[in-house]
Structures are given as C-alpha cells and as structure tokens.
C-alpha positions in Angstrom: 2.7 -179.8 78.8 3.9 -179.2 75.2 7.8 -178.4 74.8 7.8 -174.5 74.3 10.2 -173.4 71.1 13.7 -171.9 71.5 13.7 -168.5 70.0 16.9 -167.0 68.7 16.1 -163.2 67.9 18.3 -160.6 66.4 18.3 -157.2 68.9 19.8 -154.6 66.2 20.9 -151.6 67.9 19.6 -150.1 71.3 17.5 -147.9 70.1 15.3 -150.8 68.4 12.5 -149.9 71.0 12.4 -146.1 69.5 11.9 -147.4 66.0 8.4 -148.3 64.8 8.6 -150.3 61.6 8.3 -154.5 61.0 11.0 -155.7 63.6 9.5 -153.7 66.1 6.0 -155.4 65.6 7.3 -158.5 64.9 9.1 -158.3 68.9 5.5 -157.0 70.1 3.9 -160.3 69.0 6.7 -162.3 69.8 5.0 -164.1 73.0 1.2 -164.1 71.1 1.7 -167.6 69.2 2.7 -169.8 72.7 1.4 -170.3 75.6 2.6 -167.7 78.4 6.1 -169.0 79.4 6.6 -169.2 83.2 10.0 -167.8 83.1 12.5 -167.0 80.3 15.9 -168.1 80.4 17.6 -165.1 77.7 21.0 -165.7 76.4 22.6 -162.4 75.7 25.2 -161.8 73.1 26.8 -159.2 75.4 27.2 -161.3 78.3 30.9 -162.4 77.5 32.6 -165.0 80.3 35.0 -167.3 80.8 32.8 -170.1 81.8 28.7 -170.1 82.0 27.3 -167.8 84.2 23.7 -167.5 85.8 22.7 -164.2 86.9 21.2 -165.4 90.5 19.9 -161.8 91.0 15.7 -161.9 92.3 15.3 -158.4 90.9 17.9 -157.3 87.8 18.6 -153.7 87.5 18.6 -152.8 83.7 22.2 -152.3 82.6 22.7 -149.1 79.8 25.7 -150.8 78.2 26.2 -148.6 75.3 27.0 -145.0 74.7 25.9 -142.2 71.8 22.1 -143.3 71.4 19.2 -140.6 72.4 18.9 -140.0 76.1 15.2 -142.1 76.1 16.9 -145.1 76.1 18.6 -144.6 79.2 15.0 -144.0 80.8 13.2 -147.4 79.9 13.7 -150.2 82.1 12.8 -153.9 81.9 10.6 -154.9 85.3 10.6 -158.3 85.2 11.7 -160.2 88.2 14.3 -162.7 88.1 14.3 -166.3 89.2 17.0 -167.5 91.8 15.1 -170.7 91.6 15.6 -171.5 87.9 18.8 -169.5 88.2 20.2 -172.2 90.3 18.7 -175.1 88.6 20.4 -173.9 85.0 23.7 -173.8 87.2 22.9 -177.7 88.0 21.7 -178.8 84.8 24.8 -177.1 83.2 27.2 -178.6 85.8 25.7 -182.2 85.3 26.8 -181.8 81.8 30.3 -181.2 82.5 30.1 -177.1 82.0 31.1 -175.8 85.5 28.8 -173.3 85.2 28.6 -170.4 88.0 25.7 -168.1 89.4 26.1 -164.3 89.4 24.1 -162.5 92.5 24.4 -159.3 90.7 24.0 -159.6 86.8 21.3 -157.6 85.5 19.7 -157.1 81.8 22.1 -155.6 79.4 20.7 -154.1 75.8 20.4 -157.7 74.3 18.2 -158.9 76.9 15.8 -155.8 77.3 15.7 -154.4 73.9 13.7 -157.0 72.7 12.0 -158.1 75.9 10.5 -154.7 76.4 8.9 -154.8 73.8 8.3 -158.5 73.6 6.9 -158.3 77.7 6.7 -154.6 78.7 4.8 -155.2 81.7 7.6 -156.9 82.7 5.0 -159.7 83.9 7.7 -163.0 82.9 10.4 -163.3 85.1 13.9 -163.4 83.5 17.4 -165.3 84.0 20.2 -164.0 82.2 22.8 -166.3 80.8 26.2 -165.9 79.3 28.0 -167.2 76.4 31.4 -167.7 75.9 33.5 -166.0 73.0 36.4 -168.2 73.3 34.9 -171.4 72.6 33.1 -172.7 69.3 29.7 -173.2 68.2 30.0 -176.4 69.4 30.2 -175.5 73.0 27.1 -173.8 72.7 25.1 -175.9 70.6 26.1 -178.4 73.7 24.9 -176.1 76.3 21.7 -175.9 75.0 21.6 -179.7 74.6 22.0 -179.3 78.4 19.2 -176.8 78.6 16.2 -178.7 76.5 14.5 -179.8 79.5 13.9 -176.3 81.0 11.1 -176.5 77.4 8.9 -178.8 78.8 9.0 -176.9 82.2 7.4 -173.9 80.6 10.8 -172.3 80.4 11.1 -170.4 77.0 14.7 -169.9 75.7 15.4 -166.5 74.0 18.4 -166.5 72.7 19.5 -162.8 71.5 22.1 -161.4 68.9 22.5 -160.8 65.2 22.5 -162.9 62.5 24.9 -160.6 60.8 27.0 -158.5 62.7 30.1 -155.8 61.5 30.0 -152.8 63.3 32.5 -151.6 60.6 29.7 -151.1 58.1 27.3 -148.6 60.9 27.2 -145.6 59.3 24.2 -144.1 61.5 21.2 -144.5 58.3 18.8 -146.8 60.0 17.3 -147.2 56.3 20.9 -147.8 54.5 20.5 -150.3 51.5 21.7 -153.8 52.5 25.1 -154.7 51.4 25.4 -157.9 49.0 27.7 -159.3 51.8 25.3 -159.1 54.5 22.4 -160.4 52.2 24.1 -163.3 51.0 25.2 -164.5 54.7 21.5 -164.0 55.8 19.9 -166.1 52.9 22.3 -168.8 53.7 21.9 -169.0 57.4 17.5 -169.0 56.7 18.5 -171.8 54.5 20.8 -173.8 56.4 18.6 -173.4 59.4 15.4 -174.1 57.8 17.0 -177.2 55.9 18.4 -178.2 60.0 22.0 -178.6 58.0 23.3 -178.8 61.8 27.5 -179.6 60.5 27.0 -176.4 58.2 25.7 -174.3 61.2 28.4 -175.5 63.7 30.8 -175.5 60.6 29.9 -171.8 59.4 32.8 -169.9 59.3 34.2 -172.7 56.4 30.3 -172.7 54.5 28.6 -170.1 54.8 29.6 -166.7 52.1 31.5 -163.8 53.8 31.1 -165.7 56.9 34.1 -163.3 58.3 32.6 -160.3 56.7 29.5 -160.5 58.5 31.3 -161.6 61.7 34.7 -160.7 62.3 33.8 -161.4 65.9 31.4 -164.8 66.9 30.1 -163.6 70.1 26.8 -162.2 68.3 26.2 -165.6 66.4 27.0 -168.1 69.4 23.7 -167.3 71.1 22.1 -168.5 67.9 23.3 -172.3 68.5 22.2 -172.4 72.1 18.9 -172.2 70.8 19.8 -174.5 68.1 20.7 -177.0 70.6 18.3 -176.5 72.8 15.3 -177.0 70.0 14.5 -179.2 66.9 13.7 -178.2 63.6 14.1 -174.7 62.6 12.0 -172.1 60.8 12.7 -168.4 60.3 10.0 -166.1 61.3 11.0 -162.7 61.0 13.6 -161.1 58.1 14.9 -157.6 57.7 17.4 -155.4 58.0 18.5 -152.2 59.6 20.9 -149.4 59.4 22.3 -151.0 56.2 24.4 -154.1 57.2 22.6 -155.6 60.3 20.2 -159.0 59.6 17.2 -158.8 62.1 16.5 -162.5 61.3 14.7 -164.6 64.2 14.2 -168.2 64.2 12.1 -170.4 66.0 13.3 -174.7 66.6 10.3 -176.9 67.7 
C-alpha cells in the first residue's frame, strides 16, 4: 500500500460548516484525491494535556466547546465511530518512543476535530481517534511525535492534523469578510514558503524566523498540530489559502 499524506488543515472558527465559500469546498474534497483512509488519527489544537493522550472511546460524543455562535452548530454532530484498536496501538507506538503517552475512555470530538471532518466525512463513514498536543512543550516535541506516528501512513491511517496557521483571537472582530491584516499575511506567506521549501530548522525554529511570529501567535497551541504532521510526512505543499474574519490563515498543507 502507498504511504497516505499527513494533512495539517486550518479549522477557522466553529461556525466554518455554516459558511459556504472556498475553505468550505476545499474541506468537502478534502478525502477525493486519496484513497479512502481506514481510520483517521485527528490531532486537535484544542486538545491541551500534560502528556499525549489517546481518546480510547469506540463511539465519541461530539463536544460544543465554544460559546456565542448561532444555535445550528450545537445541532450537528460528527458520527464517526472511533477506534479502541488504533487508539491503543498510537498509545504503544508513542510509548516505544519514550512519550509516555495515555488513553482517554471518554474523549470525544471537540470543534477542531469535527468542524472540518463534517464536512470533509459527513456520513461519518471513517472512524476517528482523537489525539492531544501539548502546549508546554516545543515544536520539537511534536515534530517527534509524529516521527513516532509515520508508520500508522502505510497502514491506511491518515493523519489530520487541525488548527490555524495564524491565530490571534485579539484581532476577531465578528466580519467573516474583514480585510487581512499585513501581519497575518506576511506570517502566512512565509510559513507556504518555508513549508513548501521543507526548511525543517526554520519551521521548528519559528518563533526567531518567521515575521510577527508572536503577533500571529501569542499562544503555540494552534501551530503545534502543524509539526505533527510535519513529522509525520515528507515533503510539503500547500493546498488550500485563505482567510477569514480578517486575521485568521485557513492555509492546509499536505507532506508526502
């Protein structure tokens, strides 16, 4: 079996699956260029622990983990099935590697695992394992865990790893069609070209490289996911750009 990519997306706000416009279509055809994954192992930039964590759970309950968004959201629901199987083969794989990884029997989806999986799977027909990150430690950390986690790719096991390339919650004013900030631009084009150039000591090394690296992320845990997937693929190629309300990069990049 050909290794399937790691995909790191950006999820944008909850309400993403109410919008119609490019990201939107671009998440809808996300699964159309690869062969059907037989699970997806989704690394969620709101899934903040201490240590790596494995939700365990054979059927997730979706988590509204947000407040102040139209009441539809809090009616859709993601019905994929987990995997306690793969579940507890990440927990090995990670704890092999020196992680000390731990499984969760009750973690469900929480916005950055369904609002692009809905629209991505909506049947729900791929079962999903959430994973954490961990906003203490470095890109490096994460980079290394998906090191750890490259094997699950020639298993059929897609990685979708899912947060924001740029993310500063201080710059939401509520316009979903808000002109992009220079700030937020700049950071974007130099992550596309860092990635697509595989500059991995720039990546892991942002914060001193890339241009209003603190601007665009005055907290990391939205950009770790990205280097999971970085670690986890090879070369890297951006396939979907944009931006909405204003400030937030809905960038998504693909490592073969």
């Amino acid at each position: 079996m050909s290794p399937l990519p790691s995909l790191f997306v950006s999820h944008g706000a909850p309400d993403l699956p109410l919008r119609t416009g490019p990201t939107q279509y671009f998440l809808r055809s996300l699964l159309h260029a690869i062969p059907t994954p037989k699970a997806i192992l989704a690394v969620s930039a709101h899934w903040l622990t201490a240590r790596p964590t494995v939700s365990t759970a054979a059927q997730p309950k979706t988590l509204y983990d947000f407040g102040g968004f139209p009441h539809q959201l809090y009616e859709l629901t993601h019905p994929a099935p987990g995997s306690p199987e793969l579940a507890e083969r990440v927990v090995a794989m990670l704890n092999r590697a020196g992680f000390e990884a731990r499984n969760s029997r009750d973690r469900g989806f929480d916005h950055g695992v369904w609002t692009p999986l809905t629209l991505a799977d909506p049947k729900g027909t791929i079962p999903v394992v959430p994973l954490s990150i961990q906003p203490h430690e470095t890109p490096l950390h994460h980079y290394q865990l998906g090191k750890a986690l490259a094997p699950l790719r020639h298993e059929g096991v897609l990685i979708v790893a899912s947060g924001a390339a740029t993310h500063n919650l201080g710059a939401f004013d509520g316009d979903y069609d808000a002109p992009q900030p220079a700030w937020a631009v700049a950071f974007d084009d130099w992550l596309t070209e860092a990635v697509t150039a595989n500059d991995i000591t720039a990546l892991l090394d942002y914060r001193q490289h890339a241009p209003y690296a603190a601007q665009n992320h005055p907290t990391e845990e939205h950009l770790l996911p990205m280097f999971v997937a970085l670690g986890a693929g090879g070369s890297g190629q951006q396939i979907h750009s944009g931006f909405t309300y204003g400030a937030f990069s809905m960038a998504a990049y693909r490592f073969d």
